[in-house]
C-alpha positions in Angstrom: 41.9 6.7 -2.3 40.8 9.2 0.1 38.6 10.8 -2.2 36.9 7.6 -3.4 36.0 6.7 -0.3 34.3 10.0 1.0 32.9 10.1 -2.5 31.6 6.3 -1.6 30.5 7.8 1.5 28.5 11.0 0.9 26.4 8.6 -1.5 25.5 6.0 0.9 24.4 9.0 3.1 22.7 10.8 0.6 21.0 7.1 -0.3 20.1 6.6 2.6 18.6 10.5 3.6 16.3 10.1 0.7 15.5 6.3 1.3 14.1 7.6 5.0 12.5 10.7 3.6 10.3 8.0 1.5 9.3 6.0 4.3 5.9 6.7 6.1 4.7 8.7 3.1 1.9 6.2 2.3 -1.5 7.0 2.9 -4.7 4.8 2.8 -7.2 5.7 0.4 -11.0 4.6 0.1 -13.9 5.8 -2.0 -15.5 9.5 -0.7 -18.6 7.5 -0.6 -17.3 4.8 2.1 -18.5 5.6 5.2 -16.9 2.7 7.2 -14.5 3.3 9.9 -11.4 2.2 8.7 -8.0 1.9 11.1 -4.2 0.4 10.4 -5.6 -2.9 12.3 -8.2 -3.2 9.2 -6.0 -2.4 6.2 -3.3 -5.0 7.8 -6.6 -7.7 8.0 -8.0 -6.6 4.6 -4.5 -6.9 2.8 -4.0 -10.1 4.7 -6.8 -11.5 3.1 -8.6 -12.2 6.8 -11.5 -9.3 6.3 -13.4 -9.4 3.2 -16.5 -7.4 3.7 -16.5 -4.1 5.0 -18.4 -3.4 8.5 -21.6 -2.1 6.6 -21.5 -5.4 5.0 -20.4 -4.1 1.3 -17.2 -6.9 -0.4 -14.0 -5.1 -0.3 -12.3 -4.4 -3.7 -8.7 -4.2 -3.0 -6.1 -2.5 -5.1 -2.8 -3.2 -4.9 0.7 -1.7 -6.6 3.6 -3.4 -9.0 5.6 -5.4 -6.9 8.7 -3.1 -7.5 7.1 -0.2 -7.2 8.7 1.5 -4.2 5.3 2.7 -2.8 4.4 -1.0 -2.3 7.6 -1.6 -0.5 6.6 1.0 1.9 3.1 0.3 2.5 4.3 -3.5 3.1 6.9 -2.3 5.6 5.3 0.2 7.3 1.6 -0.1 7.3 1.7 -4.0 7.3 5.0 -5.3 8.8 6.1 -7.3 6.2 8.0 -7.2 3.1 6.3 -7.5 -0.2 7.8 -11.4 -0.6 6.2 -11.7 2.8 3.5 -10.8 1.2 3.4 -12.5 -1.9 3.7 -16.1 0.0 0.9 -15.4 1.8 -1.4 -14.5 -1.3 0.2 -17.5 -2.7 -0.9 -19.4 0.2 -4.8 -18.0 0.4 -5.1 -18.9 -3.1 -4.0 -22.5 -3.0 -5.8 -23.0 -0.4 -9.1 -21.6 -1.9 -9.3 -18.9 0.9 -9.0 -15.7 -0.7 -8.1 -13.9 -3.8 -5.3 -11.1 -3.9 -5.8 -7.4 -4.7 -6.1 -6.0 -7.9 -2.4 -5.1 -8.7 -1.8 -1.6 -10.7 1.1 0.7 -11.8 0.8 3.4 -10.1 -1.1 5.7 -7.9 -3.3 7.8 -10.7 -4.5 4.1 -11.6 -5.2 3.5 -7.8 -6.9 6.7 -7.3 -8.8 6.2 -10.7 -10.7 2.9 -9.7 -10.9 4.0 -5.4 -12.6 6.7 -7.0 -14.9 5.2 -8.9 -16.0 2.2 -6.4 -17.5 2.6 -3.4 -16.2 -1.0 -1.9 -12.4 -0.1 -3.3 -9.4 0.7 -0.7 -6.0 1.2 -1.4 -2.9 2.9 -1.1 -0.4 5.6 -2.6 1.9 8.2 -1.7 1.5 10.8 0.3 1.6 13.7 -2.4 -1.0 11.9 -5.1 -3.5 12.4 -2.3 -6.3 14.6 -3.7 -10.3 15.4 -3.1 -10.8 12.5 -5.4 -10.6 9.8 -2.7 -11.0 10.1 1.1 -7.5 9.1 3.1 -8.4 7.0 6.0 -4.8 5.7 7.4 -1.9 8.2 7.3 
């Protein structure tokens, strides 16, 4: 019984090790070409679905990830503050009320950095190690 329960143990610790080693390795992306200023306070307006035009005027093209994609759960947490069915109600509520529509959604970050990279109005996120000279991180 012993065994079983250190065994239980040393997985739950080793779950959670790698669970907090994931979070905060999100990064904010935009297009090389952007020149806005962009800051945490903006992505949390521009995923809220309150900014839709970029400072220099330009619509914002939003990308978004799976909803069980584990990035996603990590930008919603810790770059927005909410979890991704937080999240989800809200879109839900923007677009019955004819306020806003919701990001793109993709699979994964190659698709993100694919069309940040080739549109200068996109933003969006992925981890920390897909980060290349493709596309300029704005919010680490």
């Amino acid at each position: 019984m012993k065994v079983i329960l250190r065994s239980i143990l040393a997985a739950g610790i080793g779950a959670m090790m790698a669970l907090s080693a994931w979070a905060g390795d999100v990064v904010v992306i935009v297009n090389k070409g952007n020149t806005n200023a962009v800051d945490k306070a903006f992505v949390v307006k521009v995923y809220t679905g309150e900014a839709k035009a970029w400072p220099d005027g330009g619509p914002i093209f939003s990308v978004d990830q799976g909803e069980s994609n584990p990035v996603r759960a990590d930008f919603s947490s810790n770059v927005l503050g909410k979890s991704v069915s937080n999240m989800k109600a809200l879109w839900a509520q923007h677009i019955f009320a004819g306020k806003a529509l919701p990001p793109k959604v993709v699979d994964q970050d190659a698709e993100v950095k694919k069309v940040v990279s080739t549109n200068k109005n996109a933003i969006g996120y992925i981890s920390a190690s897909s980060a290349d000279d493709t596309v300029k991180v704005v919010v680490k």
